[in-house]
NUFI-897614 format. One record per atom (N, C-alpha, C): residue in one letter; x, z, y. Coordinates in pm, whole numbers, padded with zeros to 5 digits, always signed. Each point is the difference from the previous one (the first is absolute). Layout:
AXZY
...
This chain:
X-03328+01883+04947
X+00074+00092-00088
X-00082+00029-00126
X+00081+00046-00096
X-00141-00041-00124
X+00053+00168-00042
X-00081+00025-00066
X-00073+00179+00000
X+00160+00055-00076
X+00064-00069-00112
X+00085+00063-00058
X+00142+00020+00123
X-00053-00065+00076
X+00171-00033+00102
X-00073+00154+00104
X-00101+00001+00034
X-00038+00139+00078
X-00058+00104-00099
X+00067+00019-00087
X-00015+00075-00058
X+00140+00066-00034
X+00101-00097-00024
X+00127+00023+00037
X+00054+00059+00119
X-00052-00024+00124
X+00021+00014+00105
X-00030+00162+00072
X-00119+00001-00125
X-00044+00138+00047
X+00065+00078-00145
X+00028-00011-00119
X+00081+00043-00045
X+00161+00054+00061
X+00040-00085+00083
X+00141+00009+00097
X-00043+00153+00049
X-00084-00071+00105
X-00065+00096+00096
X+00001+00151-00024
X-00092+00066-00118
X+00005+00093-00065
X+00092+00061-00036
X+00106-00052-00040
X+00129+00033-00074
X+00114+00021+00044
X+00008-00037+00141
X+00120+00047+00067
X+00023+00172+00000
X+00149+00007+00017
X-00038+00144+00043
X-00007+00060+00105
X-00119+00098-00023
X-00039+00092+00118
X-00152-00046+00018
X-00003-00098-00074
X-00153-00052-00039
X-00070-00024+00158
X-00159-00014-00030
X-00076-00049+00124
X-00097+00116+00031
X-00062-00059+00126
X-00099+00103+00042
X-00135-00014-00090
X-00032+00077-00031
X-00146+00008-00045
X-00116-00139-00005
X-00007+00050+00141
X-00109-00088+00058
X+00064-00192+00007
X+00112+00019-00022
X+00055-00143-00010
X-00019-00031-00140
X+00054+00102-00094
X-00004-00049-00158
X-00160-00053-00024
X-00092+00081+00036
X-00159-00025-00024
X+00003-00130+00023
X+00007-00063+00132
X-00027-00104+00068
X+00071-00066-00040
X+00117+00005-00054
X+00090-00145-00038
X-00062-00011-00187
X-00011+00106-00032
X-00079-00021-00144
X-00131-00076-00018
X-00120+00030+00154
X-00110-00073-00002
X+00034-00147+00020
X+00101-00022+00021
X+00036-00179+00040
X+00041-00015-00134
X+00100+00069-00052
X-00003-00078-00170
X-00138-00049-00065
X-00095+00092+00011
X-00117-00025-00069
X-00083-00117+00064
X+00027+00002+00141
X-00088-00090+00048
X+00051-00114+00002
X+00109-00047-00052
X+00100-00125-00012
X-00085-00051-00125
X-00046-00127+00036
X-00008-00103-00115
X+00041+00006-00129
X-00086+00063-00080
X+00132-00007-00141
X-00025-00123-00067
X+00037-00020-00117
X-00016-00040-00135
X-00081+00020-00074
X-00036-00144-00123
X-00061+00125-00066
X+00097+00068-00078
X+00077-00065-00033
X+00120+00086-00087
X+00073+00117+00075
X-00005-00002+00117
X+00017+00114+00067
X-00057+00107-00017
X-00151-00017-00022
X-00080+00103+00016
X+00010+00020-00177
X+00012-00093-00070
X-00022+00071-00157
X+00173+00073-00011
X+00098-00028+00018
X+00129+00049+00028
X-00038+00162+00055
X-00077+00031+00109
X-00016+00073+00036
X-00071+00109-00085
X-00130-00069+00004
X-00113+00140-00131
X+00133+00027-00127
X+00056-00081-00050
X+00077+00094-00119
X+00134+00053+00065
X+00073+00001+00123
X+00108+00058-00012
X+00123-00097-00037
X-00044-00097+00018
X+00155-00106-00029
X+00085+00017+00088
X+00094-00048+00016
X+00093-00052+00150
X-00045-00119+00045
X+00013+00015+00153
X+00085+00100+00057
X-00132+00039+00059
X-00065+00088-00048
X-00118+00064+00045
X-00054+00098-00071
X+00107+00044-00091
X-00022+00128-00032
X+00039+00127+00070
X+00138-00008+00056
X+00002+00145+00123
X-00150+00022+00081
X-00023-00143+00033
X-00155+00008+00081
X-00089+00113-00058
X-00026-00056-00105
X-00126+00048-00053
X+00022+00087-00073
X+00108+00066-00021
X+00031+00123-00090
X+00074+00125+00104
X+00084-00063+00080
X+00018+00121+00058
X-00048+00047+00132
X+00021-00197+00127
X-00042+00045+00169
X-00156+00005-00017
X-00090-00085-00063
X-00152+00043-00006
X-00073+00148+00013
X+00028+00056-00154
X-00008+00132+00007
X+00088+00108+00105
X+00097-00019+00046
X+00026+00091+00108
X-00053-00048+00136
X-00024-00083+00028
X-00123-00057+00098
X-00128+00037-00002
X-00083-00017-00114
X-00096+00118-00004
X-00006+00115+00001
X+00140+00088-00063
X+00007+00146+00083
X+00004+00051+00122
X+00055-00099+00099
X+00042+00012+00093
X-00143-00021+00110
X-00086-00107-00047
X-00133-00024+00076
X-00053+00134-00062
X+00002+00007-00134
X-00093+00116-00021
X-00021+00138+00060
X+00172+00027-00001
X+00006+00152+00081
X+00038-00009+00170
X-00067-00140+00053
X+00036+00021+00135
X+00112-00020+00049
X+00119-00039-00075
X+00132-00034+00037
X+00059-00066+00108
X+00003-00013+00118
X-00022-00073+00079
X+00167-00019+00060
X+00057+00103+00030
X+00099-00009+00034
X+00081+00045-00064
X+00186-00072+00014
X+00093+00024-00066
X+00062-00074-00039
X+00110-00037-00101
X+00105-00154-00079
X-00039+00012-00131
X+00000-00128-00024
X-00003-00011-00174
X+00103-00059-00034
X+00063+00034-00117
X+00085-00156-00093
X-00009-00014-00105
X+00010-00102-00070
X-00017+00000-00121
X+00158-00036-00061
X+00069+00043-00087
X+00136-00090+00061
X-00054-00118-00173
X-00051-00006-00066
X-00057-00126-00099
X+00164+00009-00100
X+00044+00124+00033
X+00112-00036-00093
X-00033+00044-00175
X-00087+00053-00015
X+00003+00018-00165
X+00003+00192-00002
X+00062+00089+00088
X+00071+00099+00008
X-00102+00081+00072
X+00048+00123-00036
X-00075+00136+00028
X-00027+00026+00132
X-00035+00017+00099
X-00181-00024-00001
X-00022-00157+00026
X-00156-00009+00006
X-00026-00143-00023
X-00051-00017+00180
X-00004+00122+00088
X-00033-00043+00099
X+00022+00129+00066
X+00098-00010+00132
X+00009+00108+00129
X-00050+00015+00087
X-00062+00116+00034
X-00153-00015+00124
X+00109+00105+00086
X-00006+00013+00154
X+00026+00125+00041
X-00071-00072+00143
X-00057+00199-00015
X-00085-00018+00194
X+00075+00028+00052
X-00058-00011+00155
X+00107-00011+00108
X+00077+00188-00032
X+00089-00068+00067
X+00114+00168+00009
X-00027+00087-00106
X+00023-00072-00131
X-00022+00085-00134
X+00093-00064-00094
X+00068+00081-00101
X+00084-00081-00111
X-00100-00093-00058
X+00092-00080-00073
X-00023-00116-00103
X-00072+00052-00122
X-00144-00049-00059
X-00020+00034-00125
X-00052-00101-00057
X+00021+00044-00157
X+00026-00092-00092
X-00135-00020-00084
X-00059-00141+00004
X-00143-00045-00134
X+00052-00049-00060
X-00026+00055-00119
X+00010-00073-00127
X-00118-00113-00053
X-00022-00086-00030
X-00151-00037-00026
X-00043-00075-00145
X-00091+00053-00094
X-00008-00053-00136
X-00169-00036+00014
X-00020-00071-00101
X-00136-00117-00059
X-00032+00105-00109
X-00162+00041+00034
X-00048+00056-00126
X-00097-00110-00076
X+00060+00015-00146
X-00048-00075-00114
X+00014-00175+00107
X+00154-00016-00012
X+00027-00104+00069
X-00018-00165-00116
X+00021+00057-00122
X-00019-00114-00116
X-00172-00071+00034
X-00061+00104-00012
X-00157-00022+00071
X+00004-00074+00083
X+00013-00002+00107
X+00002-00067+00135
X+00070-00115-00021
X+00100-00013-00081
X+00047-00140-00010
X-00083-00081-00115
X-00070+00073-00080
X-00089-00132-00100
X-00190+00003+00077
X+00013+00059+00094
X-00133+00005+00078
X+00021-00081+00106
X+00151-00056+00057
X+00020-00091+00077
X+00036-00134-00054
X+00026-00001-00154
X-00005-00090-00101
X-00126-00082-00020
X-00040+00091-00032
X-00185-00060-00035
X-00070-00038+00139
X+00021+00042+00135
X-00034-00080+00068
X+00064-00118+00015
X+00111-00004+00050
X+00062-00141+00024
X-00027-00120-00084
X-00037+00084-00152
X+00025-00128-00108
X-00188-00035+00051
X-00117+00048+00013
X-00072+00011-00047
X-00098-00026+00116
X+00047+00044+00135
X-00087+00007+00088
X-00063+00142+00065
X+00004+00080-00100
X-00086+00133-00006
X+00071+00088-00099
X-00020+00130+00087
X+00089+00116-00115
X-00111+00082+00029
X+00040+00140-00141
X-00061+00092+00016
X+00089+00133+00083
X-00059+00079+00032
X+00030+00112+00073
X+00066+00093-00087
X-00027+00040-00134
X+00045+00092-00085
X-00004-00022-00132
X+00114+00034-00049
X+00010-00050-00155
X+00040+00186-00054
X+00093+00087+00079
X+00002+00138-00016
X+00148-00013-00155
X+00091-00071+00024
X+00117+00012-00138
X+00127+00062+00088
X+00057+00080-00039
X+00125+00063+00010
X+00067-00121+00045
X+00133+00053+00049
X+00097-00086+00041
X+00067-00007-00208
X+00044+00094-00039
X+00051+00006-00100
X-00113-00058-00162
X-00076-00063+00076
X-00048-00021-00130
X+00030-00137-00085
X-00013-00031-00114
X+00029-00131-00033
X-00023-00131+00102
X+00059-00087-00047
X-00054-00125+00050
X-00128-00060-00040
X+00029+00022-00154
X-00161-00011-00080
X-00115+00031+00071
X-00024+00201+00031
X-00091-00017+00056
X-00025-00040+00115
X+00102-00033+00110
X-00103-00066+00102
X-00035-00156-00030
X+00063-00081-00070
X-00076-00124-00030
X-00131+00033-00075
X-00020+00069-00059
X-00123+00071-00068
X-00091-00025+00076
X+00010+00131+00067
X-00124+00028+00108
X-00007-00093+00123
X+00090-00108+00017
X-00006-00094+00124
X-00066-00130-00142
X+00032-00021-00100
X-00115-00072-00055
X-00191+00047-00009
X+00033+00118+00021
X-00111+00029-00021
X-00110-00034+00087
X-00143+00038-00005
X-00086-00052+00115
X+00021+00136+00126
X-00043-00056+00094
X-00030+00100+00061
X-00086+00127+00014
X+00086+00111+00001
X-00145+00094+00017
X+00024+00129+00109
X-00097+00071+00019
X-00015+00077+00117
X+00065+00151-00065
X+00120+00060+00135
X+00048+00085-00028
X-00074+00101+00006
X+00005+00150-00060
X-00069+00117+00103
X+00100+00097+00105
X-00055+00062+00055
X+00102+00069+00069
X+00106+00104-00089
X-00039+00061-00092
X+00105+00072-00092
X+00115-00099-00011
X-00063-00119-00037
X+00131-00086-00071
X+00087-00028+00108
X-00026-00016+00126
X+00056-00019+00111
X+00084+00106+00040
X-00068+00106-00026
X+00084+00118+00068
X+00082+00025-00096
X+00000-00039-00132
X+00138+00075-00105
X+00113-00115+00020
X-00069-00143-00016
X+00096-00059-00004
X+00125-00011+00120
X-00092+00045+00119
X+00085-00024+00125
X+00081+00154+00000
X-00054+00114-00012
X+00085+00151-00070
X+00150-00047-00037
X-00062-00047-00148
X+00116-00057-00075
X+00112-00073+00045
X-00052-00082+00078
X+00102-00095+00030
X+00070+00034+00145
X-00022+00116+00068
X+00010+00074+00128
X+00143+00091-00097
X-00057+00055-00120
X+00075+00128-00095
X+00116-00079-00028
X-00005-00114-00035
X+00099-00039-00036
X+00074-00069+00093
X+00009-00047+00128
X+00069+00005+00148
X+00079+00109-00009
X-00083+00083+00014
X+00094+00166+00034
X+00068+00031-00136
X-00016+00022-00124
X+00104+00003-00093
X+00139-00112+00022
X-00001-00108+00006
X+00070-00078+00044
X+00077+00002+00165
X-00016+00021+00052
X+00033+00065+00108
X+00056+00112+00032
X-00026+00128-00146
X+00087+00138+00026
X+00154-00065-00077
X+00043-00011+00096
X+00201-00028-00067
X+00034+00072+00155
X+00119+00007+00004
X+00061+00133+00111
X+00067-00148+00091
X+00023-00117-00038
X+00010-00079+00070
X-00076-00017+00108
X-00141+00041+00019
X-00061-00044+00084
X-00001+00173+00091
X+00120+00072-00028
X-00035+00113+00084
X+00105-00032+00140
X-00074+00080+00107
X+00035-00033+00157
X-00122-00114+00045
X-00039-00109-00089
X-00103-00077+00029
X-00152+00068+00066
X-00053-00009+00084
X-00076+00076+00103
X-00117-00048-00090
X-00051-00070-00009
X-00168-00043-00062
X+00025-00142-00115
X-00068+00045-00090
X-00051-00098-00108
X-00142-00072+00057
X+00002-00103-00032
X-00138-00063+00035
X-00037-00067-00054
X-00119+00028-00121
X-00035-00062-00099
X-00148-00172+00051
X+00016-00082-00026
X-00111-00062-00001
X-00087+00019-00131
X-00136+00004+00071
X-00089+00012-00104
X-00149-00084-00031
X-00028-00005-00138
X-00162-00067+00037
X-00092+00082+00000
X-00021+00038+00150
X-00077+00109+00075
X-00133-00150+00046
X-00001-00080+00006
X-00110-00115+00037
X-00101-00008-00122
X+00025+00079-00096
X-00084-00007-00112
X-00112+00094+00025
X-00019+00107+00061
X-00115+00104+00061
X+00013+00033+00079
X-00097+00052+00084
X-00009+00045+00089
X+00121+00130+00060
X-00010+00019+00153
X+00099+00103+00033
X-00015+00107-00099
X-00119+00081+00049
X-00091+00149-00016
X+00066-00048-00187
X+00006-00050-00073
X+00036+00026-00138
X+00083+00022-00056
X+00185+00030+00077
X+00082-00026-00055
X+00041+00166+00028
X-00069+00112+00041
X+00037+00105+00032
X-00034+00072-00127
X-00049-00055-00138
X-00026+00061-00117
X+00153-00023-00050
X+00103-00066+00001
X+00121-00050-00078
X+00092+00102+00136
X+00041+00018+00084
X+00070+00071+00084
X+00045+00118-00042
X-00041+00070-00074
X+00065+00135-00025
X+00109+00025-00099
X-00089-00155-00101
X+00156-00029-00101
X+00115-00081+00057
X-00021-00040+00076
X+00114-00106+00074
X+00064+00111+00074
X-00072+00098+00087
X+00076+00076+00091
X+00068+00073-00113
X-00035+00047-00093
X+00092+00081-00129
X+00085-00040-00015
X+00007-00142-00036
X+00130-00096-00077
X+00075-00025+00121
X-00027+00008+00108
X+00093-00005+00097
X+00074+00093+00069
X-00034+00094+00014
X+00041+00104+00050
X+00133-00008-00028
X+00060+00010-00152
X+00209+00002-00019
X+00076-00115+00036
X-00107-00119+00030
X+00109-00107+00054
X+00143+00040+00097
X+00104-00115+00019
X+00026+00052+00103
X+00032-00060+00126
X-00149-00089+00019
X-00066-00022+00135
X-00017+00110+00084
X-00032-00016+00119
X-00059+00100+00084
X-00104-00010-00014
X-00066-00153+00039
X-00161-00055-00022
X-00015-00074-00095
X-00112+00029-00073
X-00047-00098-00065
X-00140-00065+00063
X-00018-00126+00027
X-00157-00081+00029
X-00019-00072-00071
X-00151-00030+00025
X-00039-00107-00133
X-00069-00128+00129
X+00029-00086+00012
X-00036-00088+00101
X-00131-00132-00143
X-00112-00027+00093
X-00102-00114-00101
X+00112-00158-00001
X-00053-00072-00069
X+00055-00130+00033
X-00085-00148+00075
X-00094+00076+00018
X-00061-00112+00112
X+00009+00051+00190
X+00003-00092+00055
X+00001-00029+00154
X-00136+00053+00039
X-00098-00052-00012
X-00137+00001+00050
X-00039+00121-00033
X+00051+00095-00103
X-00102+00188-00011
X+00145+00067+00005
X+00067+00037+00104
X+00105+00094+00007
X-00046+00080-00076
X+00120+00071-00110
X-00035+00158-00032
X+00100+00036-00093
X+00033+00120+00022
X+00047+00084-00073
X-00001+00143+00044
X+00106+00048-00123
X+00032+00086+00039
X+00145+00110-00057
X+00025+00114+00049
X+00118+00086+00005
X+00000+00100-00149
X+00076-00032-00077
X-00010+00120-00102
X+00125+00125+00013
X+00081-00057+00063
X+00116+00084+00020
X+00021+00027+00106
């Protein structure tokens, strides 16, 4: 079976309704990964193409919430239709609630998965708005490499957290139970990201989520955390 056909398969899987158990979604997700890819699979993958963008934009990150906070039991679905929410969790003998799930400074992540594929090697942080020209990120991805500090890390990832949640307050997304932002939390350490929390918990507070989380985007250092 070649990775895109079980990937489909577990796409099915996910999407029925009334969704799956927990502990099945984990385990049928670790076989996607452990399936033979491509390499075009795997570069398809780092930017978000099809059909491997629901993957990596929406079931990934709610998979790491779910390891993160212990999630163990309960159904998931995703129904992959395009439509409000992007994924239904409910524990046992409890209503249905609704994740929403968005990419912070997602333009980033797609020319940092650019420059690897083309190149061999990427860098970790370039720090540009989603909204910024095109100009400047060819700019600074011509440029040489150089070493971030932690300020620059912590505003740029702020920023691009601030602007999730501005984008996200529309009344459309009200009744929706939790927003769940991905973030580049892999850029410092845990203990550092509790200096940016008080403005995020500010800007969040009028959503009209119930929860807001901020989930990292790597596998290997779980972390986040709850602003709402």
């Amino acid at each position: 079976m070649t990775s895109t056909q079980t990937l489909d398969d577990f796409y099915k899987e996910i999407s029925v309704p009334g969704g799956i158990e927990i502990d099945t979604f984990q385990s049928r997700l670790s076989l996607v990964f452990a399936d033979k890819r491509s390499e075009s699979d795997i570069e398809y993958y780092r930017l978000g193409k099809k059909p491997w963008k629901k993957l990596r934009d929406e079931v990934v990150p709610v998979s790491r919430f779910l390891k993160l906070n212990e999630i163990l039991e309960g159904r998931i679905q995703f129904p992959l239709d395009n439509k409000i929410p992007d994924c239904w969790f409910k524990k046992i003998n409890e209503i249905e609630l609704g994740i929403e799930v968005t990419i912070e400074r997602g333009r980033e992540k797609f020319h940092l998965a650019t420059e690897l594929n083309e190149t061999g090697s990427g860098r970790g942080f370039i720090g540009i708005q989603d909204d910024a020209s095109q100009n400047a990120f060819n700019e600074r991805l011509s440029s040489p490499r150089t070493a971030f500090s932690t300020d620059q890390a912590l505003e740029a990832t702020k920023n691009g957290i601030l602007r999730c949640l501005s984008r996200k307050n529309d009344e459309k997304y009200r009744g929706v139970f939790c927003l769940l932002i991905e973030a580049h939390l892999n850029t410092l350490s845990s203990e550092r990201w509790g200096r940016i929390r008080p403005d995020l918990r500010n800007a969040a507070k009028y959503l009209p989520f119930e929860e807001v989380h901020i989930i990292g985007d790597v596998d290997d250092r779980l972390f986040g955390f709850q602003i709402k």
